[in-house]
C-alpha positions in Angstrom: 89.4 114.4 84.7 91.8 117.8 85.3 94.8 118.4 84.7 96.0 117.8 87.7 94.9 114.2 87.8 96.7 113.3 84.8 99.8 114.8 86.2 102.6 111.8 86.7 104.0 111.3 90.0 107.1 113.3 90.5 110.6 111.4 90.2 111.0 112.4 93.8 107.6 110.2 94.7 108.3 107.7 92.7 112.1 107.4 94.3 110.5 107.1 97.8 108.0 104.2 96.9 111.0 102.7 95.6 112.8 102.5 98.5 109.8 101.9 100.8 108.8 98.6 98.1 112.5 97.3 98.2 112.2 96.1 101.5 115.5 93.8 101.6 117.5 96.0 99.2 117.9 93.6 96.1 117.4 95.7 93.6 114.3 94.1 92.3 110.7 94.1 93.8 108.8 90.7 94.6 104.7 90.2 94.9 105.8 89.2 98.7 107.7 92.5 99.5 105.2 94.5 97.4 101.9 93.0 97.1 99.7 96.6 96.4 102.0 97.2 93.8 101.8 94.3 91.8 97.8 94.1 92.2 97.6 97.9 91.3 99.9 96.7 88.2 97.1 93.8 87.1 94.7 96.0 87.6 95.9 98.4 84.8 96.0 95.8 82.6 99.5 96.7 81.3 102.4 94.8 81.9 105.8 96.6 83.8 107.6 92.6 84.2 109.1 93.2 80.7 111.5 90.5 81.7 108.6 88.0 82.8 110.6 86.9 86.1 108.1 87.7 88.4 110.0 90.5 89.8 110.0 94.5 89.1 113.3 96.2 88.7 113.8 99.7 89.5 113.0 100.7 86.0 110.4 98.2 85.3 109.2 99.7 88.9 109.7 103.5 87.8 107.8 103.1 84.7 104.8 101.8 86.0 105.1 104.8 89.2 105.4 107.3 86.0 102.5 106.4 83.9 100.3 106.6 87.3 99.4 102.7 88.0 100.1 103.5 92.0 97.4 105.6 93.2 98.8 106.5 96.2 102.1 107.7 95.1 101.9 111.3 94.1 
């Protein structure tokens, strides 16, 4: 892999998949709001729900955006 494709997803990106994922502005993300997000989540094989309520906060959210789990947020 290059450089480049390690490079995290700028604050900026992550920010706007926020917004577009927090569809009823709650403050948290569900599985129904945000269903690529959460597969692309089990897919890495980490866990972001720190919190284990089946939700994503922003930060829970952001950190997973920042270490690159959402391919298509650049």
């Amino acid at each position: 892999m290059s450089g480049a494709a390690l490079a995290a997803p700028s604050d900026k990106a992550c920010d706007a998949a926020w917004t577009k994922a927090d569809k009823n502005k709650d403050g948290s993300v569900t599985q129904a709001e945000a269903k690529s997000y959460f597969d692309a989540i089990k897919k890495s094989g980490k866990t972001y729900d720190t919190d284990k309520d089946g939700k994503l906060s922003k930060a829970e959210f952001m950190q997973a955006c920042k270490d690159g789990v959402f391919p298509d947020v650049k």
